[in-house]
N, C-alpha and C positions, 0 to 999 in steps of 0.2 A: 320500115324503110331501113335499109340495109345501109349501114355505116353512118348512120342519126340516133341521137338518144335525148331526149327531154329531160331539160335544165328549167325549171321552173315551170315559165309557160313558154318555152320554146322548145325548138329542136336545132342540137347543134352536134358539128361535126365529132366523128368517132376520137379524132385527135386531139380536139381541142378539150375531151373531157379527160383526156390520158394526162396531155398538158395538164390542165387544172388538180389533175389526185397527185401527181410529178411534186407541185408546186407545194401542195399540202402535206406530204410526207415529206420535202424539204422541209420547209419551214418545224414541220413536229420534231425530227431528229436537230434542226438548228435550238427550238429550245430546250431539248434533252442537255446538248451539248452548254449550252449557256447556264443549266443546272446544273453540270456535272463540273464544272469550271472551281467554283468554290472550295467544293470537296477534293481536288486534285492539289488546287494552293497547298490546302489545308495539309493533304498528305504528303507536298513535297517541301514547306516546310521545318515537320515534323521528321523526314528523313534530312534533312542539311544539319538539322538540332541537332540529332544523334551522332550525326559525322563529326560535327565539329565538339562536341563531347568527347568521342572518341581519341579524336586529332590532339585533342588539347592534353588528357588523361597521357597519351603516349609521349609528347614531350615532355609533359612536367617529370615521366618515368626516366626519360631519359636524359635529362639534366641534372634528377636526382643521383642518376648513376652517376655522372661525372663529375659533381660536387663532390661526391661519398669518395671517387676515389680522382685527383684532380693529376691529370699530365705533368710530371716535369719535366725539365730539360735533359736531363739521363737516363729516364724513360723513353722519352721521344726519338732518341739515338742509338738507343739499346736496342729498342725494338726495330731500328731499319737493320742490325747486326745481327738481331736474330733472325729474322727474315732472310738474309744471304743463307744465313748459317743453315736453316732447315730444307737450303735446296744444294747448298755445295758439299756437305760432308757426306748427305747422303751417296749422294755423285759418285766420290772418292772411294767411299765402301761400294760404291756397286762394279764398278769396275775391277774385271777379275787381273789378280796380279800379274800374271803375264802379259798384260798389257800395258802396264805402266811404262813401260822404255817406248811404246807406241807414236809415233809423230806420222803424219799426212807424207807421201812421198807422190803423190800427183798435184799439180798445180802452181803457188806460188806459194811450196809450204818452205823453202830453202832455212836450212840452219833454226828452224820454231826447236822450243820446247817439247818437251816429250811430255805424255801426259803426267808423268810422277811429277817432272821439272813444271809444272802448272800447280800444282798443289803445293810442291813449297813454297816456290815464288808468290800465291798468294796467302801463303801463312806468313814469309817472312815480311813483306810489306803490310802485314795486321800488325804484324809484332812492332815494326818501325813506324807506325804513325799514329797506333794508341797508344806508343810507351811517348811517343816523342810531343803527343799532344797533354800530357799531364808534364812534359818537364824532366822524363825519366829517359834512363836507359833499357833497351831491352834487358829481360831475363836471363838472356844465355848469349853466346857466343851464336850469330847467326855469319857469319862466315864471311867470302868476298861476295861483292856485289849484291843482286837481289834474290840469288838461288839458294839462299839455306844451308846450312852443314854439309860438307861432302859426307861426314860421317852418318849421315841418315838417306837410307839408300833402300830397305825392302819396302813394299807397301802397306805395311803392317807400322813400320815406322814414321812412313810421312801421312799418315792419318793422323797417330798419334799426334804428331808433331803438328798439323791442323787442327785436330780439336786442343790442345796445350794454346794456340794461339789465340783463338777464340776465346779459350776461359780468361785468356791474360787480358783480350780485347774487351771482354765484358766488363771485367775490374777496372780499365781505367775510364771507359765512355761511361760508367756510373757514379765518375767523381766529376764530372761538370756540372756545372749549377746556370743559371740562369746569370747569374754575377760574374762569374766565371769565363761562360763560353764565347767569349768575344776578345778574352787577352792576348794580347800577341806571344807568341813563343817561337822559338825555332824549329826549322822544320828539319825534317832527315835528308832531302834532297839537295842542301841548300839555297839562295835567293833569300829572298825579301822574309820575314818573320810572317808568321800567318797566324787569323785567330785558332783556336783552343777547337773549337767544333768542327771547324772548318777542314782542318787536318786527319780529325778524327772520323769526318766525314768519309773520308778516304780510304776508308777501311771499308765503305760500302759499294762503291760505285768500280773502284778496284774491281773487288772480289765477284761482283756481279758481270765487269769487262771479262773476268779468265772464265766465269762459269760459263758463259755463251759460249768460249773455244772448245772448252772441256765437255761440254756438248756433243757440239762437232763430233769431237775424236771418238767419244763412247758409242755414237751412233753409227760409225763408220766402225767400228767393230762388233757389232749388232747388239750395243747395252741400249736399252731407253733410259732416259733418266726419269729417277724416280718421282721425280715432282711433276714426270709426266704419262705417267700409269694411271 
């Protein structure tokens, strides 16, 4: 009989035996799976072990390092100066000399700085607010207002004159101390006495305000800047 097949002592339909092997092969791969459950724990586990071995193993590496050599406070400030520093001098050297007298003449550039007048200006205000944050006077005669020397005028010398500022910047943000960086002293601008960090801080956020113009300017003369090649 065509679509009957005999289940014991009967005959039953062709589907209800499909049904029924359906049902058996369900159930056989439900207890494959119900075995295989253990063994899966077991393996994952043993991968979370390993991870968290790992995990552990890398911080204790990395505390070790920080122990071994622990932050001060003239480290911590040194390093936001060097930071400026290995993006603004190189700037300064890459822009070719004849550009220096260089200022924007489209837009709402009236009476700005020339690019050479960007690089003093922010050597001279490193110079006045690292010397002025230890208590000192600058090194040298830095001139009227916040342009630098008239007498430093090729671009061979207001490099110079940037990196000299820097070196002098470095010298004094490495005499703060943690004791230290909170005293009040006087600032070069006048006003209220300002902490010790606080001032010297200034030599970063400055210096970082002229690099974004000096930007500008190098790109509108077709320099990239190097920190961004």
């Amino acid at each position: 009989m065509r679509g009957l097949y005999v289940m014991g002592d009967r005959f039953v339909p062709e589907h209800h035996c499909r049904r029924a092997d359906y049902r058996g092969r369900s159930n056989s791969k439900r207890k494959k799976s119900v075995a295989m459950k253990p063994a899966l724990l077991l393996l994952t586990k043993l991968l979370l072990t390993k991870v968290f071995i790992l995990t552990t193993v890398a911080c204790i590496g990395t505390t070790t390092a920080w122990a071994a050599e622990p932050v001060s406070v003239a480290k911590l400030y040194d390093g936001e100066l060097k930071a400026v520093e290995s993006e603004l001098v190189p700037l300064a050297e890459a822009m070719p000399a004849d550009k220096y007298d260089f200022r924007p003449s489209e837009g709402a550039f009236k009476d700005v700085r020339t690019f050479g007048q960007q690089v003093k200006h922010v050597a001279t205000v490193l110079y006045m607010v690292t010397a002025a944050s230890q208590g000192q006077k600058p090194p040298l005669d830095l001139g009227k207002g916040e342009n630098g020397p008239d007498s430093i005028k090729t671009k061979a010398e207001i490099v110079q004159y940037l990196k000299d500022a820097f070196a002098f910047g470095h010298k004094m943000t490495n005499m703060l101390t943690a004791q230290s960086q909170m005293e009040l002293v006087k600032t070069p601008f006048g006003g209220p006495d300002q902490p010790r960090a606080g001032i010297a801080n200034v030599a970063v956020w400055h210096s970082f305000d002229h690099y974004g113009q000096m930007v500008v300017y190098a790109r509108m003369c077709g320099v990239v800047p190097p920190a961004s090649r």
